[in-house]
VMD Tcl script that builds the backbone (N, CA, C; Angstrom):
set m [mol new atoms 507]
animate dup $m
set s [atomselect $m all]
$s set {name element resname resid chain x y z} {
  {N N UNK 1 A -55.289 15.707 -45.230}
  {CA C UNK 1 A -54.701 16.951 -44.789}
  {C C UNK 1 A -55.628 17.620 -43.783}
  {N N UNK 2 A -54.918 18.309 -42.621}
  {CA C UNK 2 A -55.752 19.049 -41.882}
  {C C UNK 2 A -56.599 19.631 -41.852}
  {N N UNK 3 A -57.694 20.670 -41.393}
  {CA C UNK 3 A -58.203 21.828 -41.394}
  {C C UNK 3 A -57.239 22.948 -40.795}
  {N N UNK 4 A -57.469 23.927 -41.542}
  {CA C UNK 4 A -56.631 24.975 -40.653}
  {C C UNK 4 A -57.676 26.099 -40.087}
  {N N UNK 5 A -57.668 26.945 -39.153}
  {CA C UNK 5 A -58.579 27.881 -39.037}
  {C C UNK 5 A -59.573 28.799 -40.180}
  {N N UNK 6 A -58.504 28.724 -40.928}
  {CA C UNK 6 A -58.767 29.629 -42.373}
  {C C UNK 6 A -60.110 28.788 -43.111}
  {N N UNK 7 A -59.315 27.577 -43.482}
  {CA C UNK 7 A -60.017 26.938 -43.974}
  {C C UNK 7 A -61.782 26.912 -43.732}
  {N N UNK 8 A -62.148 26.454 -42.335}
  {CA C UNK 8 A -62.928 26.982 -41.414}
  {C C UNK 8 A -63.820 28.204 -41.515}
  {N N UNK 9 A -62.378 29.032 -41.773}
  {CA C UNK 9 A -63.640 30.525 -42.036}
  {C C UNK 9 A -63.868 30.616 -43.164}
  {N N UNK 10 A -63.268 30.525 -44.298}
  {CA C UNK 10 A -63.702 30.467 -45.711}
  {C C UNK 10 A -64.916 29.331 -45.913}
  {N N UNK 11 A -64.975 28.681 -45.425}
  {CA C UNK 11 A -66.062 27.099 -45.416}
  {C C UNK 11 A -67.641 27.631 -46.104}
  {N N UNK 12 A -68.101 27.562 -47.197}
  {CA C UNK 12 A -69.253 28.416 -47.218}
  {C C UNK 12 A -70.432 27.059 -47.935}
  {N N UNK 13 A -71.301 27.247 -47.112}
  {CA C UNK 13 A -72.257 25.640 -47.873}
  {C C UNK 13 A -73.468 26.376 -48.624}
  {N N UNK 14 A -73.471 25.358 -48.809}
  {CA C UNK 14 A -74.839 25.552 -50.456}
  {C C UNK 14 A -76.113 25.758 -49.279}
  {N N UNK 15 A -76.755 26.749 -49.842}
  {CA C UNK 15 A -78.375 27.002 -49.463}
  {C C UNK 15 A -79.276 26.140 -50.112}
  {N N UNK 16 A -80.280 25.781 -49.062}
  {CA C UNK 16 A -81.593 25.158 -49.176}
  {C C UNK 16 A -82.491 25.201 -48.812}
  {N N UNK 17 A -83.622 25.120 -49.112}
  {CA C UNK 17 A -85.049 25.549 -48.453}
  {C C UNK 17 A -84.890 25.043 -47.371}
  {N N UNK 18 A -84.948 25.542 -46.294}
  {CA C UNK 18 A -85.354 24.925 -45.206}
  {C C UNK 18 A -84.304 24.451 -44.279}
  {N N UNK 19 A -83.313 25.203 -44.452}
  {CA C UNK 19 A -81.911 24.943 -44.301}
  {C C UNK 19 A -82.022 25.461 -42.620}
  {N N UNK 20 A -80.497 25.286 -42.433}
  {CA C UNK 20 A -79.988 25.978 -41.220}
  {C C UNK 20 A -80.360 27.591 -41.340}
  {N N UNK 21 A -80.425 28.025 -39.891}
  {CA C UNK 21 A -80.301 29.624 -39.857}
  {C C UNK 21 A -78.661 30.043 -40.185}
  {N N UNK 22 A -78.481 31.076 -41.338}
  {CA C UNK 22 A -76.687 30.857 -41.345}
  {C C UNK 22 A -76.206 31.870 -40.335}
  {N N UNK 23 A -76.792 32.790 -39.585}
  {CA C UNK 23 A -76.129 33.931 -38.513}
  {C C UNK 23 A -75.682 32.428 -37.687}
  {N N UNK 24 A -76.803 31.848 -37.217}
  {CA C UNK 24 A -76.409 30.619 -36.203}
  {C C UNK 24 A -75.211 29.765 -36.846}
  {N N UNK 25 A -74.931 29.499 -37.519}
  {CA C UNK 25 A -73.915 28.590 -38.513}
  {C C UNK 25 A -72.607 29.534 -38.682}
  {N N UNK 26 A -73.020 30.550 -39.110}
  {CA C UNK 26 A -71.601 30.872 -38.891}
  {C C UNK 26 A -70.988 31.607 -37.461}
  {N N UNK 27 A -72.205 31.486 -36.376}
  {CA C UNK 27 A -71.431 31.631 -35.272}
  {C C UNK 27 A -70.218 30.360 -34.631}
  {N N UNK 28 A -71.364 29.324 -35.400}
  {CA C UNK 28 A -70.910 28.253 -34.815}
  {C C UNK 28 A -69.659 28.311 -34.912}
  {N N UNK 29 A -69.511 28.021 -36.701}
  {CA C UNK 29 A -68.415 28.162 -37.342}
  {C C UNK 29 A -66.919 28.977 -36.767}
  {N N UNK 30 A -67.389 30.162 -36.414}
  {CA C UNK 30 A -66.578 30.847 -35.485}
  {C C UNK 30 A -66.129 30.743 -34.648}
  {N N UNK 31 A -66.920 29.893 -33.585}
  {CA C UNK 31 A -66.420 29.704 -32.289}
  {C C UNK 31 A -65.553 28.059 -32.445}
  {N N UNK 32 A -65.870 27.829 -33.688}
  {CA C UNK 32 A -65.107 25.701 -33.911}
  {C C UNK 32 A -64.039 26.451 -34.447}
  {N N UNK 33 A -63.854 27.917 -35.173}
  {CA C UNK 33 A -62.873 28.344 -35.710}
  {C C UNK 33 A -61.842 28.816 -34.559}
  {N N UNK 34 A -62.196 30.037 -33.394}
  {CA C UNK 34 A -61.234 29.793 -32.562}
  {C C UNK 34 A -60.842 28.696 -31.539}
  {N N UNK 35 A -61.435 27.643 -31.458}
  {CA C UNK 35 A -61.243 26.915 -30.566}
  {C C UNK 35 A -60.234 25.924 -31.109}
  {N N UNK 36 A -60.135 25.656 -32.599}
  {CA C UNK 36 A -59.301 24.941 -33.565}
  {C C UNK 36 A -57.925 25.541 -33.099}
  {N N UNK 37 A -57.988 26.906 -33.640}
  {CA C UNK 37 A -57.281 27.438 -33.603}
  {C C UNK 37 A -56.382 27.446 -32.162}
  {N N UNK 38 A -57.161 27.897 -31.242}
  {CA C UNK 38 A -56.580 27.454 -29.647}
  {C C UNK 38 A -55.867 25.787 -29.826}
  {N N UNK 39 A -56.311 25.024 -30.076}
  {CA C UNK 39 A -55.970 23.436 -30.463}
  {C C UNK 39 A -54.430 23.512 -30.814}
  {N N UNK 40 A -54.790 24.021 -31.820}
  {CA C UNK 40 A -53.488 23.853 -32.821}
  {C C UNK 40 A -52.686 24.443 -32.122}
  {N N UNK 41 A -52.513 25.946 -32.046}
  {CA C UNK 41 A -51.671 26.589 -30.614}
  {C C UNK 41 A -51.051 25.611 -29.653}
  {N N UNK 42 A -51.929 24.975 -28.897}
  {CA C UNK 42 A -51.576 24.425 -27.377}
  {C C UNK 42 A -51.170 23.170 -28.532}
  {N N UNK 43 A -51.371 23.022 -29.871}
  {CA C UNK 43 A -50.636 21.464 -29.994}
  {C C UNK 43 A -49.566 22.106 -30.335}
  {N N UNK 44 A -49.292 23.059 -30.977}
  {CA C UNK 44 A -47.800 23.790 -31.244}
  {C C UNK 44 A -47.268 23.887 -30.034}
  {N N UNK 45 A -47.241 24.331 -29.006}
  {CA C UNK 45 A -46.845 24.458 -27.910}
  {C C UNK 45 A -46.248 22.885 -27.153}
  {N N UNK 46 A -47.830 21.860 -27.244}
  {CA C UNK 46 A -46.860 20.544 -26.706}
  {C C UNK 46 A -45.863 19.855 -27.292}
  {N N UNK 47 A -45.764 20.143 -28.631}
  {CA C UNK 47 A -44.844 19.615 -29.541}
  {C C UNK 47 A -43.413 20.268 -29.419}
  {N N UNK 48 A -43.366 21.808 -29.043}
  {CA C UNK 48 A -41.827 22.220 -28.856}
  {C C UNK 48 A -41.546 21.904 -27.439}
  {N N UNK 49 A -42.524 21.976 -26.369}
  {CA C UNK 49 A -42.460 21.049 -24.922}
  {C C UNK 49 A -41.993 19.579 -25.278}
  {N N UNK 50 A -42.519 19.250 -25.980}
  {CA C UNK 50 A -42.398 17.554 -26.227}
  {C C UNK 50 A -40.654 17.661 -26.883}
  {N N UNK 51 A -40.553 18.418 -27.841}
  {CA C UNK 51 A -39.365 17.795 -28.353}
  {C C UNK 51 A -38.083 19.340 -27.395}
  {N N UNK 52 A -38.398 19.976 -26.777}
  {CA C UNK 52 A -37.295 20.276 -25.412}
  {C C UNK 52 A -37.464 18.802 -24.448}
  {N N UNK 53 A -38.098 18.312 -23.974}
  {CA C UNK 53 A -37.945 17.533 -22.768}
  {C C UNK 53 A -37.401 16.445 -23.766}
  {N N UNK 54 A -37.501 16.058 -24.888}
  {CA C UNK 54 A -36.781 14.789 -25.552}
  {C C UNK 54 A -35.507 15.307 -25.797}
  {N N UNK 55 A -35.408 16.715 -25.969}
  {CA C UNK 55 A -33.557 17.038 -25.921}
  {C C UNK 55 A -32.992 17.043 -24.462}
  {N N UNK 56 A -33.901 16.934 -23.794}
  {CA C UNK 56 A -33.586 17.142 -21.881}
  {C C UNK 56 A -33.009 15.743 -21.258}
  {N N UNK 57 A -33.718 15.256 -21.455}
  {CA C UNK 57 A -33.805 13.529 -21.793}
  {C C UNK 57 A -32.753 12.746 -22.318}
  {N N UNK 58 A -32.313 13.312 -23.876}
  {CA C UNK 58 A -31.421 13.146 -23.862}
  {C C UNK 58 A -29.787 13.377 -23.619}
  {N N UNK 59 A -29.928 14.245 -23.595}
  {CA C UNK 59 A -28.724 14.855 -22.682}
  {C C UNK 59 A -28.509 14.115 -21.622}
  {N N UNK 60 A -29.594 13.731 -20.436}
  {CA C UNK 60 A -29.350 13.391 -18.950}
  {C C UNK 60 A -29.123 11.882 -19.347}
  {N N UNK 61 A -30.028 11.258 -20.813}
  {CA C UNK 61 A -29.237 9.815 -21.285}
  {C C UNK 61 A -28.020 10.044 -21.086}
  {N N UNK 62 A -27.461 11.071 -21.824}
  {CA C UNK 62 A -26.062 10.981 -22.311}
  {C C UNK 62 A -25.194 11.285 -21.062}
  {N N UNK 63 A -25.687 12.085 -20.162}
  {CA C UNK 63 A -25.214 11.955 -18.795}
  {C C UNK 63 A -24.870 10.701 -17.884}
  {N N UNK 64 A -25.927 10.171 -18.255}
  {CA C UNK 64 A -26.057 8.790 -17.377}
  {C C UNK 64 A -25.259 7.899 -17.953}
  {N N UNK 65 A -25.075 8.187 -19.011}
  {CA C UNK 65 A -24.520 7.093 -19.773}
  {C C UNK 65 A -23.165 7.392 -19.197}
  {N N UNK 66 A -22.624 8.667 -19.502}
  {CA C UNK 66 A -21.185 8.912 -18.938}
  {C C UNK 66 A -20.792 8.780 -17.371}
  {N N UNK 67 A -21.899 9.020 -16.763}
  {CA C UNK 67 A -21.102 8.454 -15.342}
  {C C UNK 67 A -21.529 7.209 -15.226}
  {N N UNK 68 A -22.379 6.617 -16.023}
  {CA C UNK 68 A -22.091 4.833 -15.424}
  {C C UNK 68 A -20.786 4.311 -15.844}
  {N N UNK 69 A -20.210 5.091 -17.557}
  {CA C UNK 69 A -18.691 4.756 -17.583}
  {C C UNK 69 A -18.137 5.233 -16.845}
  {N N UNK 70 A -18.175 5.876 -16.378}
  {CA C UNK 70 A -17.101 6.867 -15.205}
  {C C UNK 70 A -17.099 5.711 -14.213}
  {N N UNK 71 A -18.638 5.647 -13.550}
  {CA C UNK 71 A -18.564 4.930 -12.357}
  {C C UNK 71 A -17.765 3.219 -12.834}
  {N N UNK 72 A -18.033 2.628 -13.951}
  {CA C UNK 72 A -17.464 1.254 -14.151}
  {C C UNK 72 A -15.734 1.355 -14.092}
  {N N UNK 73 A -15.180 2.527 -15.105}
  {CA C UNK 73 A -13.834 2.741 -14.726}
  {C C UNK 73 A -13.319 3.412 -13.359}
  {N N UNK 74 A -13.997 4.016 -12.345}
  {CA C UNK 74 A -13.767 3.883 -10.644}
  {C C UNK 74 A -13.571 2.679 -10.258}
  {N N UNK 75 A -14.778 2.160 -10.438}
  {CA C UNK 75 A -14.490 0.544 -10.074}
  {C C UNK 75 A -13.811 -0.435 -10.276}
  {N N UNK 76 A -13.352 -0.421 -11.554}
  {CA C UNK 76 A -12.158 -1.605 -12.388}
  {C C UNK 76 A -10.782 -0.928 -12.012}
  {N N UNK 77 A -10.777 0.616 -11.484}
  {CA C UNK 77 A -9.411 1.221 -11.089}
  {C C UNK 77 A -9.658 0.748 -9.239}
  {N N UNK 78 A -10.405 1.249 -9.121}
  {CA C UNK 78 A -10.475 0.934 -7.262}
  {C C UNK 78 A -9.868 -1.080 -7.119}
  {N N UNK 79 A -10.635 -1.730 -8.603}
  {CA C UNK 79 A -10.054 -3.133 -8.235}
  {C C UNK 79 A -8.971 -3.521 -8.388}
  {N N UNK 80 A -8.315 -2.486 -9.265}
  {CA C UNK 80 A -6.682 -2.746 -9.473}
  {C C UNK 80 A -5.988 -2.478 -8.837}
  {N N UNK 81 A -6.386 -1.414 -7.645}
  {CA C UNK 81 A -5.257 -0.971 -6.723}
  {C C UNK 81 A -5.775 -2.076 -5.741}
  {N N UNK 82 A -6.738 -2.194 -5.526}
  {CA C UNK 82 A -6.850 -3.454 -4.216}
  {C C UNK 82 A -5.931 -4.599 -4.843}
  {N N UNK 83 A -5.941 -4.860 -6.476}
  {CA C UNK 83 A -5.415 -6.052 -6.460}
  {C C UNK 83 A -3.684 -5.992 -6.350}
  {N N UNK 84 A -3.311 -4.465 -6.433}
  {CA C UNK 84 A -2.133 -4.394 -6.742}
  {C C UNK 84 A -1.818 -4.330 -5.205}
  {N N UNK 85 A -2.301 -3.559 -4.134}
  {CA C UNK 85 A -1.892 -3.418 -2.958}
  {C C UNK 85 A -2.022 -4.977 -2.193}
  {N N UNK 86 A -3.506 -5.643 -2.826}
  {CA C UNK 86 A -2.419 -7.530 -2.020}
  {C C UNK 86 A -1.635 -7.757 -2.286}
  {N N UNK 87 A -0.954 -7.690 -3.911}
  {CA C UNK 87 A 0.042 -8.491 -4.189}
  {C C UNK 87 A 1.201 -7.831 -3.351}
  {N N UNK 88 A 1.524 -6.339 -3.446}
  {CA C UNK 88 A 2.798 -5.337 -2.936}
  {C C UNK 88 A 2.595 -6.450 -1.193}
  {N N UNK 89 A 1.524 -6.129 -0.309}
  {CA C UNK 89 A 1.442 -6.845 0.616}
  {C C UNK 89 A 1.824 -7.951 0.900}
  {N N UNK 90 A 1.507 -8.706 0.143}
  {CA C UNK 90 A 2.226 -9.751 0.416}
  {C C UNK 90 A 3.544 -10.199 -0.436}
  {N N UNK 91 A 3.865 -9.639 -0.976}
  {CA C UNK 91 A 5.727 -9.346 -1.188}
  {C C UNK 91 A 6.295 -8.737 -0.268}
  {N N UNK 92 A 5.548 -7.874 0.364}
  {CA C UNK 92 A 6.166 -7.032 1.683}
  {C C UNK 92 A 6.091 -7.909 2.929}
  {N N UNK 93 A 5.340 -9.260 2.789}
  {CA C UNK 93 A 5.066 -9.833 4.114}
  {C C UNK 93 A 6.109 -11.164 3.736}
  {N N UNK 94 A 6.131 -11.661 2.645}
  {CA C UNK 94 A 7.433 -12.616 2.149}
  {C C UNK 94 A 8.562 -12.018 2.328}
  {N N UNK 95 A 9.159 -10.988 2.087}
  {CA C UNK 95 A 10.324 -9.602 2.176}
  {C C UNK 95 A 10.538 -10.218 3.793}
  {N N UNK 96 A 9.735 -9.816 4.560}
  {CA C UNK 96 A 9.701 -9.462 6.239}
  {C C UNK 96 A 10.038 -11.303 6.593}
  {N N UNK 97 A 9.241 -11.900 6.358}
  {CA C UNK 97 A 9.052 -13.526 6.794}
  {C C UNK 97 A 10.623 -13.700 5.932}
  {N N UNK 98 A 11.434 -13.063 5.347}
  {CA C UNK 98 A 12.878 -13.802 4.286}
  {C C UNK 98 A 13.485 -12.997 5.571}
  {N N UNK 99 A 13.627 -11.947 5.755}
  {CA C UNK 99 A 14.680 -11.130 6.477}
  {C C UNK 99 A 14.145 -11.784 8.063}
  {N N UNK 100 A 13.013 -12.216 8.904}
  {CA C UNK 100 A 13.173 -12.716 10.126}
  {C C UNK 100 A 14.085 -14.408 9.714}
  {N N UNK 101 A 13.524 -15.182 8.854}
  {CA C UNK 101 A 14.343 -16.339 8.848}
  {C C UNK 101 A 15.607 -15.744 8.986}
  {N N UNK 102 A 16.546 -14.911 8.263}
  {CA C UNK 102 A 17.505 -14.587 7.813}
  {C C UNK 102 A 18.481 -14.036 9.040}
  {N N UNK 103 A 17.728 -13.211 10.027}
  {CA C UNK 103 A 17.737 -12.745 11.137}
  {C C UNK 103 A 18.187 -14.236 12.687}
  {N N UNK 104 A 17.142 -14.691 12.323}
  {CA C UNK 104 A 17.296 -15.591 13.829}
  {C C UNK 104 A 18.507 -16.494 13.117}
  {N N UNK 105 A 18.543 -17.092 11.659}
  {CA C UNK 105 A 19.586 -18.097 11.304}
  {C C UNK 105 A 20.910 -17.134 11.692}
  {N N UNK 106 A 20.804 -16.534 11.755}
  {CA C UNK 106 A 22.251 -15.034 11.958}
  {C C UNK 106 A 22.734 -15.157 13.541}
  {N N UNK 107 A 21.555 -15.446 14.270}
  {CA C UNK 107 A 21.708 -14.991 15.694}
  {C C UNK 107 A 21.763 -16.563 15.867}
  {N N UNK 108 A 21.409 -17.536 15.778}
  {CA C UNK 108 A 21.610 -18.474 16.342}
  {C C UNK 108 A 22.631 -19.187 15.498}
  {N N UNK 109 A 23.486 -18.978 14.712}
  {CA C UNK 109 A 24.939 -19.323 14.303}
  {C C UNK 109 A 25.883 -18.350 14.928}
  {N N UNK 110 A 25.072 -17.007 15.643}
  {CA C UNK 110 A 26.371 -16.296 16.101}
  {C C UNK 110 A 26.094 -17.183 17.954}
  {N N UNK 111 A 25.076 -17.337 17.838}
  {CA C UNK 111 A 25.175 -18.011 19.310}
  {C C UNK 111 A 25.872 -19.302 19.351}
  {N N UNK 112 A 25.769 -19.997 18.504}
  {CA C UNK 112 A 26.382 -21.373 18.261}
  {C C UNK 112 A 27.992 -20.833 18.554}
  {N N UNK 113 A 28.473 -19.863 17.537}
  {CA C UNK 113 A 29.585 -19.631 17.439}
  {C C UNK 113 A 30.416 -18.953 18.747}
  {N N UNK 114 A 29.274 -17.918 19.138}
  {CA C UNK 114 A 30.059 -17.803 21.015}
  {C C UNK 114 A 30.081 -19.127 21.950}
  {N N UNK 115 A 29.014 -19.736 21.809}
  {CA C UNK 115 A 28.465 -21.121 22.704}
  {C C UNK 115 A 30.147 -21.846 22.385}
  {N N UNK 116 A 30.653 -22.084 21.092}
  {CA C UNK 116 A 31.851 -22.869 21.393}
  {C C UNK 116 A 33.188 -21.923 21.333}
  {N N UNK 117 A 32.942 -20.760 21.480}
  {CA C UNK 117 A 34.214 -20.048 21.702}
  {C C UNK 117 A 34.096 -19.841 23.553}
  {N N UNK 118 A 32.999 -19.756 23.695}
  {CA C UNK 118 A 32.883 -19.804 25.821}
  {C C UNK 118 A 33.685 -21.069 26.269}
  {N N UNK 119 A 33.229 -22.493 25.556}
  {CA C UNK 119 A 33.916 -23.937 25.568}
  {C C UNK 119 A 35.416 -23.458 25.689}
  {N N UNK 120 A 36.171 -23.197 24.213}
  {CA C UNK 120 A 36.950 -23.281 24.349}
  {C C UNK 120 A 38.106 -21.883 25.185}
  {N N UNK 121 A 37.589 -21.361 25.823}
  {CA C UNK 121 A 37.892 -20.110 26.550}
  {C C UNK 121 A 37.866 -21.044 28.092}
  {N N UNK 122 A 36.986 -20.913 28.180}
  {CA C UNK 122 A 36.933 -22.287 29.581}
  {C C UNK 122 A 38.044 -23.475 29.814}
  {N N UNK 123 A 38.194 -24.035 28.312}
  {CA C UNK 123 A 39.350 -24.971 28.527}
  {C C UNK 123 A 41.138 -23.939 28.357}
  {N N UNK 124 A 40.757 -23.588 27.648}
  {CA C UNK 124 A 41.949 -22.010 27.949}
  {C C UNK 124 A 42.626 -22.072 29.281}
  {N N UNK 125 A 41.244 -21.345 29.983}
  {CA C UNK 125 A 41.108 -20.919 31.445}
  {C C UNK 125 A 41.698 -22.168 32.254}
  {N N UNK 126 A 41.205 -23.228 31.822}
  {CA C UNK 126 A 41.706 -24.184 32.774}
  {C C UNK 126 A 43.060 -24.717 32.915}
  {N N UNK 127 A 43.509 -24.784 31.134}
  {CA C UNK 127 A 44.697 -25.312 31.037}
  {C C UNK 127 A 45.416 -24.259 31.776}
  {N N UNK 128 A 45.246 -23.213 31.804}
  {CA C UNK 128 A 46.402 -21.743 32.369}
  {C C UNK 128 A 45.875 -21.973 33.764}
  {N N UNK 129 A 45.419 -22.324 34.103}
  {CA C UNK 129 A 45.119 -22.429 35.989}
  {C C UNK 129 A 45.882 -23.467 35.849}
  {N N UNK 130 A 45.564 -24.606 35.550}
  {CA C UNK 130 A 46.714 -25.484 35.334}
  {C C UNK 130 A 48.049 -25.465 35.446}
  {N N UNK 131 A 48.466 -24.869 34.770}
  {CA C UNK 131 A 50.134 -24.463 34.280}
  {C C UNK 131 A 50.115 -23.385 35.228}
  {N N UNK 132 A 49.616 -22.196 35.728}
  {CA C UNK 132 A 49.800 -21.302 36.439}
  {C C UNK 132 A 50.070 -22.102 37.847}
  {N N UNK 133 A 49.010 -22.766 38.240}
  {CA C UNK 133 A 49.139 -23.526 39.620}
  {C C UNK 133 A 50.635 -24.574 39.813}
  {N N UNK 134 A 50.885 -25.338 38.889}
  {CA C UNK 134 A 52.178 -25.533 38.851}
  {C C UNK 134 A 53.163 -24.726 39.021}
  {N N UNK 135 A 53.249 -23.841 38.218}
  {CA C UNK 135 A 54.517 -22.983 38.071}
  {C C UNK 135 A 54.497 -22.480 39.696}
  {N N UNK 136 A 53.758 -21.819 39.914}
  {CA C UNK 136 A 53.939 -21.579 41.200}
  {C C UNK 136 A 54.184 -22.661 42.584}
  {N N UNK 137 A 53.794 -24.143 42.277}
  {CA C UNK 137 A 53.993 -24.501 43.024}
  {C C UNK 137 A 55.386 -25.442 42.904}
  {N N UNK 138 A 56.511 -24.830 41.726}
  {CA C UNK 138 A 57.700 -25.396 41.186}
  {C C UNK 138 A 58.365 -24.327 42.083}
  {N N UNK 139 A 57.679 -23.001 42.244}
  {CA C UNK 139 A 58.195 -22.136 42.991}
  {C C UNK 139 A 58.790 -22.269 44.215}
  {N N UNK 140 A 57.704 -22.485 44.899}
  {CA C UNK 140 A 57.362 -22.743 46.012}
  {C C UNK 140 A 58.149 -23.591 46.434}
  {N N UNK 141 A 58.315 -25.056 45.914}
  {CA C UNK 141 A 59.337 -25.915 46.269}
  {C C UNK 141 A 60.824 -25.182 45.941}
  {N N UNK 142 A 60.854 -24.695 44.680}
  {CA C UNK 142 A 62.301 -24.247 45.188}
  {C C UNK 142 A 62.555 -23.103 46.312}
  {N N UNK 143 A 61.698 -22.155 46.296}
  {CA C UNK 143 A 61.890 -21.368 47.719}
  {C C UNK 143 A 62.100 -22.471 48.980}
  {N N UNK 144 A 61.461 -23.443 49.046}
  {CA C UNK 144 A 61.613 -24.542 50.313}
  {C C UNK 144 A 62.359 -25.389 50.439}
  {N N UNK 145 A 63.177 -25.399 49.255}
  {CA C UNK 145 A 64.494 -26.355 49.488}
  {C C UNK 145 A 65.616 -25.789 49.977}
  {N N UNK 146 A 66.066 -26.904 50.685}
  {CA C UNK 146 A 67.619 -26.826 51.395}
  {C C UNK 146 A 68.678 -25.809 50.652}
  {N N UNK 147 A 68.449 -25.947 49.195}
  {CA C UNK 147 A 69.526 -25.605 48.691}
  {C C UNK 147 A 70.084 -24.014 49.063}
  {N N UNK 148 A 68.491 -22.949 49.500}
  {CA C UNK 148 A 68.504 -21.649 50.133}
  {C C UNK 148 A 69.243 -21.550 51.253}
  {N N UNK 149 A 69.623 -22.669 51.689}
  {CA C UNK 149 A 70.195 -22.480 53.754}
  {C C UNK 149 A 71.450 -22.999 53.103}
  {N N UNK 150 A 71.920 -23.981 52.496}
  {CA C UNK 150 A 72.972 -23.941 51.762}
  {C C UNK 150 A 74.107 -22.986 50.930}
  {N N UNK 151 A 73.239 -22.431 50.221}
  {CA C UNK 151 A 73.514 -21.115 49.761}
  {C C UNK 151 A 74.139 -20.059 50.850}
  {N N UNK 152 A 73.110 -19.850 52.166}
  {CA C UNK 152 A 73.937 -18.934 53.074}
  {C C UNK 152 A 74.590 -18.948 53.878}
  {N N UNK 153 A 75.052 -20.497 53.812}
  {CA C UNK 153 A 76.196 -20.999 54.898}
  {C C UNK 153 A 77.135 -21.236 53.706}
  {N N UNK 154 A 77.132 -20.895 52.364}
  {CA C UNK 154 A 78.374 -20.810 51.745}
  {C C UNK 154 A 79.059 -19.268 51.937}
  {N N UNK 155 A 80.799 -19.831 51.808}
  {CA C UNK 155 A 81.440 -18.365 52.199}
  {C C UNK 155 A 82.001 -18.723 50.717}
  {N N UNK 156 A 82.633 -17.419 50.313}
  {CA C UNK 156 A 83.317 -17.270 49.042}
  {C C UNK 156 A 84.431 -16.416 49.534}
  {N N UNK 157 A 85.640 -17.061 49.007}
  {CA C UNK 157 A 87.050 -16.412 49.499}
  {C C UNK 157 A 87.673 -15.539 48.086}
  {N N UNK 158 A 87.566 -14.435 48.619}
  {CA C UNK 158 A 87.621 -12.967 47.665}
  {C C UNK 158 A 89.374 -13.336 47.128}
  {N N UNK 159 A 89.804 -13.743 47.864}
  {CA C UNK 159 A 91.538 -13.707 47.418}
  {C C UNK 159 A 91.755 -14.289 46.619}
  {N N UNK 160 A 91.183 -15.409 46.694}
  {CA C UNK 160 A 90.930 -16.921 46.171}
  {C C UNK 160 A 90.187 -16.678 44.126}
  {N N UNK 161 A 89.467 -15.745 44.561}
  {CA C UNK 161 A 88.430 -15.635 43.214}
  {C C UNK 161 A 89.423 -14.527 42.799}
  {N N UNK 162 A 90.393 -13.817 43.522}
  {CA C UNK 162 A 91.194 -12.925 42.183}
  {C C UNK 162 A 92.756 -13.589 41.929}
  {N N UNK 163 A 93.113 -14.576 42.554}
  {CA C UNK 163 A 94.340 -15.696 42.599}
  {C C UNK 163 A 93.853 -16.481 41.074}
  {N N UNK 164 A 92.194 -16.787 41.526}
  {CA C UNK 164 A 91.913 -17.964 40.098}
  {C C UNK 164 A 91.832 -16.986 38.637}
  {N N UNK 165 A 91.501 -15.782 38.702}
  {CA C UNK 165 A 91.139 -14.839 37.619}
  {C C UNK 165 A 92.186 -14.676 36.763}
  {N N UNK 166 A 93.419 -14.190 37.544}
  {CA C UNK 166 A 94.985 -13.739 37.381}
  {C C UNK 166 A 95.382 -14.870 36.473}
  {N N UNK 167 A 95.220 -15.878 37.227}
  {CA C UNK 167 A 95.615 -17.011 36.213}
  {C C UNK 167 A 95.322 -17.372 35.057}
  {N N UNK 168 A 94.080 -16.769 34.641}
  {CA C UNK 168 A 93.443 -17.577 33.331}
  {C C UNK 168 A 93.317 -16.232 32.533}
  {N N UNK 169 A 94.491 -15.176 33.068}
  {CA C UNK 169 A 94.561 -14.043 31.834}
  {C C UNK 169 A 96.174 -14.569 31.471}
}
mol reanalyze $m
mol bondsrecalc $m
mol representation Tube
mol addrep $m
């Protein structure tokens, strides 16, 4: 067990011939008594220093501790949206690459499909130039036949056409 200051000052030793001077002894005594005493003080003192900075300490543990979880769940969330935004990406880039196939197969069956409607518009066109160019030139011959100068060197006898009428009432 310790000494305490007290202890110290109560401390009283046996006399002997030839002993110590005791004024000198118990100055001593006195001055080992406050200086103990100072001791103990400044050790009282490092000990509530000592155990504040071990509650300081721990706390900023317990700090640290919480933002390294903090910081690990930032990170495992920051990796899920990267992993979620490739995948959306590239569903959005399969999406785009389905609708261009989808697109040109559209345009080049509608081109196919004008390409043989122009064909058959062309043969249309031709057969009717065809038949048009005839007809007109069926025309033409009959405007140029005899049968027109024929026609106006015929006379028709008016008496004649109401003589034949009369009869066949």
């Amino acid at each position: 067990m310790a000494l305490s200051p007290l202890d110290i000052h109560n401390k009283e030793f046996s006399s002997k011939f030839r002993g110590y001077d005791e004024d000198e002894v118990n100055e001593f005594l006195e001055q080992i008594m406050k200086d103990y005493e100072n001791v103990l003080e400044e050790n009282k003192e490092l000990k509530n220093s000592l155990k504040q900075t071990k509650e300081q300490v721990s706390h900023f543990n317990s700090i640290e501790d919480t933002l390294q979880k903090s910081i690990l769940v930032a990170q495992e969330a920051a990796e899920d949206v990267r992993r979620n935004s490739m995948k959306e990406s590239k569903l959005i880039i399969r999406e785009a690459e389905k609708n261009a196939d989808r697109i040109v197969h559209e345009a080049l069956s509608r081109a196919r499909k004008i390409s043989v409607e122009i064909e058959d518009l062309k043969k249309q066109s031709k057969v009717f130039r065809t038949r048009f160019k005839m007809l007109i030139e069926a025309q033409l011959d009959l405007i140029q036949s005899d049968d027109w100068d024929n026609l106006l060197e015929y006379e028709i006898n008016a008496e004649r056409l109401e003589a034949v009428a009369d009869e066949e009432l």
